[in-house]
C-alpha positions as CSV (number, residue, x, y, z in Angstrom):
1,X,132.0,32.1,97.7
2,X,135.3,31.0,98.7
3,X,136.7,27.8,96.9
4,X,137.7,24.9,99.3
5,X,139.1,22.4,96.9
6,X,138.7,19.6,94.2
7,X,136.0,17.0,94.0
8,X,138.2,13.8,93.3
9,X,135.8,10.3,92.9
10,X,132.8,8.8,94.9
11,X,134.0,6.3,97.7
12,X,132.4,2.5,98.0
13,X,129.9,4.2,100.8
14,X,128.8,7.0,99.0
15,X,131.1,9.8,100.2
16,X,132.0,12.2,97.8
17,X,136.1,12.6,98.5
18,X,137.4,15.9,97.8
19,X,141.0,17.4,97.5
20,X,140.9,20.2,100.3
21,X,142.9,23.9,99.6
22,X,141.5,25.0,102.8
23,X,140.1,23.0,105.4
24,X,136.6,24.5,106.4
25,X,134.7,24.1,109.7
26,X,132.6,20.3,110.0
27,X,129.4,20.1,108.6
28,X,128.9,23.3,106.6
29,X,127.1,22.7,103.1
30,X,128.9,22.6,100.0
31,X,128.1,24.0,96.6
32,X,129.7,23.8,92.9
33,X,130.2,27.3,91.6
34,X,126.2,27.6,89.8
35,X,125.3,27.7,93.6
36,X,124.0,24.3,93.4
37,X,124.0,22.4,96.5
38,X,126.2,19.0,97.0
39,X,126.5,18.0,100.1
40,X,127.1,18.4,103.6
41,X,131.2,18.2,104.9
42,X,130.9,15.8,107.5
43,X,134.7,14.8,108.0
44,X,138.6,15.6,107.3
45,X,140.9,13.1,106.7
46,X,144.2,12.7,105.5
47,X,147.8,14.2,107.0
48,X,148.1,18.1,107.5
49,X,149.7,18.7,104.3
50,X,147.6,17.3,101.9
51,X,143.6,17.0,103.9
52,X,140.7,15.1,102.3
53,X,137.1,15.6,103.0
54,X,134.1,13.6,102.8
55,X,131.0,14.8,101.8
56,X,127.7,13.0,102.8
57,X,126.1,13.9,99.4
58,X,122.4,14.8,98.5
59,X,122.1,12.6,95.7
60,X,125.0,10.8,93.5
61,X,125.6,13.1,90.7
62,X,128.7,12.5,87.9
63,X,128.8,16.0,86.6
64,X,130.2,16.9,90.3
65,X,133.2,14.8,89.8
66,X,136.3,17.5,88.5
67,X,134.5,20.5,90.0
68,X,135.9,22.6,92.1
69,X,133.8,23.0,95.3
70,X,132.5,26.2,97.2
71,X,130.9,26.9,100.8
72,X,129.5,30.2,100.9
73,X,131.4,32.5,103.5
74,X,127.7,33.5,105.1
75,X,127.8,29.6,106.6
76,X,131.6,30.0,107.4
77,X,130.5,32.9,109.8
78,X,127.5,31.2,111.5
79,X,129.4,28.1,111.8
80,X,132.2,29.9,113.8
81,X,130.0,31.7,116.0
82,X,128.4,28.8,117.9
């Protein structure tokens, strides 16, 4: 699994905001590091030194808040080969 940042808050919408290390390809799913699934990476905002993603959740869930978050490098190379 390779680690793509820091789950930060939930935003007024929904959006879960997260701290990006690395900035992944669009839509590739996103997990906590028990393999369980969040979300969906749906958009990067932010300036090129410090990005922020949103994640169109699966279903609002505290615990996820704090976490470091995961995409699993399997969907990194499908995602790049399209």
């Amino acid at each position: 699994m390779k680690r793509i940042g820091l789950a930060l808050h939930y935003s007024r919408l929904g959006n879960l905001v997260v701290k990006l290390s690395e900035v992944p390809p669009l839509y590739v799913n996103v997990y906590t590091y028990t393999m369980k699934k969040v979300g969906v990476l749906y958009d990067v905002i932010g300036n090129v030194k410090n990005p922020y993603g949103l994640v169109k959740p699966l279903t609002r869930d505290e615990t996820v808040v704090g976490q470091p978050l995961y995409v699993k490098p399997h969907d990194l190379d499908r995602r790049r080969r399209k």
